[in-house]
N, C-alpha and C positions, 0 to 999 in steps of 0.2 A: 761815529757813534750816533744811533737814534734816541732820541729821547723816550720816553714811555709815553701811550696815549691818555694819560691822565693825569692830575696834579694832585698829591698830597696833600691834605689838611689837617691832619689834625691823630692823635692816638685815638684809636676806637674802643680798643680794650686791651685788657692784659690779663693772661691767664696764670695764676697759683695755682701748683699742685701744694695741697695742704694736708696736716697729719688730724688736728684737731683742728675741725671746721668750725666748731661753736667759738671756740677761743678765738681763732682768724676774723670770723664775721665780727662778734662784739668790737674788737680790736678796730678794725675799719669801718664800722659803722659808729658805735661810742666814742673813738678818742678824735678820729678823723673826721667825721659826717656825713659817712657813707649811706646810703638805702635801699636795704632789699628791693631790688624790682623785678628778680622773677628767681624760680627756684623751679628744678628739675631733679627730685629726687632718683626718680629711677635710674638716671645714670650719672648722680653723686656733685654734680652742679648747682652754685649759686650764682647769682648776676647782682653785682652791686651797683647801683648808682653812686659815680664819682663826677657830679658835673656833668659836663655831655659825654663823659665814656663811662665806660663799665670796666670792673675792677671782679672779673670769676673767679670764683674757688673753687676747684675742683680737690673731691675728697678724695684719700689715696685708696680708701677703702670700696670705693664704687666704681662702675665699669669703665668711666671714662682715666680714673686716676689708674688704674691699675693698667692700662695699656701703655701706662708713659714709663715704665719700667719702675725702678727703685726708688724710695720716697726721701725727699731733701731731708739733710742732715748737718750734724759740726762741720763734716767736710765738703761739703758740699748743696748746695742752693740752686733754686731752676731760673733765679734773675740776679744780676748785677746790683739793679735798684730801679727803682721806679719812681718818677718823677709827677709830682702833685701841682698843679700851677694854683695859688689861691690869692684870695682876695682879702684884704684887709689885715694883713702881713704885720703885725706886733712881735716882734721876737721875744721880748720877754711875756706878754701874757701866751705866747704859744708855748715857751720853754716851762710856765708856769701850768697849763692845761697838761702838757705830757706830764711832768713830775707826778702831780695829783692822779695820773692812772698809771703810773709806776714806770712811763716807758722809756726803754733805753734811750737817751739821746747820744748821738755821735759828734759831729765836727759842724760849726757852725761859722760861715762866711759869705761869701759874695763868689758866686760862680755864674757861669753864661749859658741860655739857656735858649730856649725858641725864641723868645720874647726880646732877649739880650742879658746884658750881666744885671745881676741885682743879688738881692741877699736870699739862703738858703739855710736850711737846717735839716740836718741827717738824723732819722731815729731806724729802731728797729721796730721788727712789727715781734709778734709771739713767736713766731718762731726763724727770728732771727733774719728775714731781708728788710735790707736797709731799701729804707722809702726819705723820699729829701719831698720837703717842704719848701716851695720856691715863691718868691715872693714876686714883684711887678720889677721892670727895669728901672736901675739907678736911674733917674732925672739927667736930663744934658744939662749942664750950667751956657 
């Protein structure tokens, strides 16, 4: 087996097909800390700044959403979950920031991640993909 001629670093981006863009955007940019950094109406794209990646939304009503076929729903989502690595990782003043803009939260533990195991927390966004909040690696003792 060859290896690939290049190495990996890092998520660059992640693309949402989204129903309501206004509510998506607020959402990850108010509760999360995200910031518009470029916007393409004409074919229904937003680009958020997540740290050094971007976080797009693509709307289902514009040319790029409407090429991806059918728009996420109860039964179905266009991601698994998407992973946030952040800094300065307080579990309860995070658990206290969602509560105060309403947001689902899911299951909260210690899972493993690029970085290694440490603590996480699962919310939803508006319309329903679960986004995990990841904190720094447990300490070696």
């Amino acid at each position: 087996m060859t290896s690939p001629p290049f190495r990996l670093r890092a998520i660059d981006h992640v693309v949402l097909r989204v129903v309501d863009g206004d509510a998506m955007q607020r959402f990850y940019c108010d509760v999360l800390g995200c910031s518009e950094e470029r916007r393409q109406d004409e074919i229904g794209l937003v680009q958020l700044r997540a740290g050094s990646s971007l976080i797009d939304l693509v709307a289902m009503d514009g040319k790029l959403g409407r090429m991806g076929g059918a728009p996420p729903g109860a039964e179905g989502h266009n991601v698994d979950h998407i992973c946030l690595s952040v800094e300065g990782y307080d579990e309860a003043a995070i658990k206290a920031h969602l509560q105060a803009h309403g947001v689902r939260i899911g299951d909260v533990g210690s899972r493993y991640g690029a970085q290694g195991e440490g603590p996480s927390i699962y919310l939803y966004d508006p319309q329903g993909n679960m986004v995990e909040l990841k904190g720094p690696p447990a300490s070696v003792a």
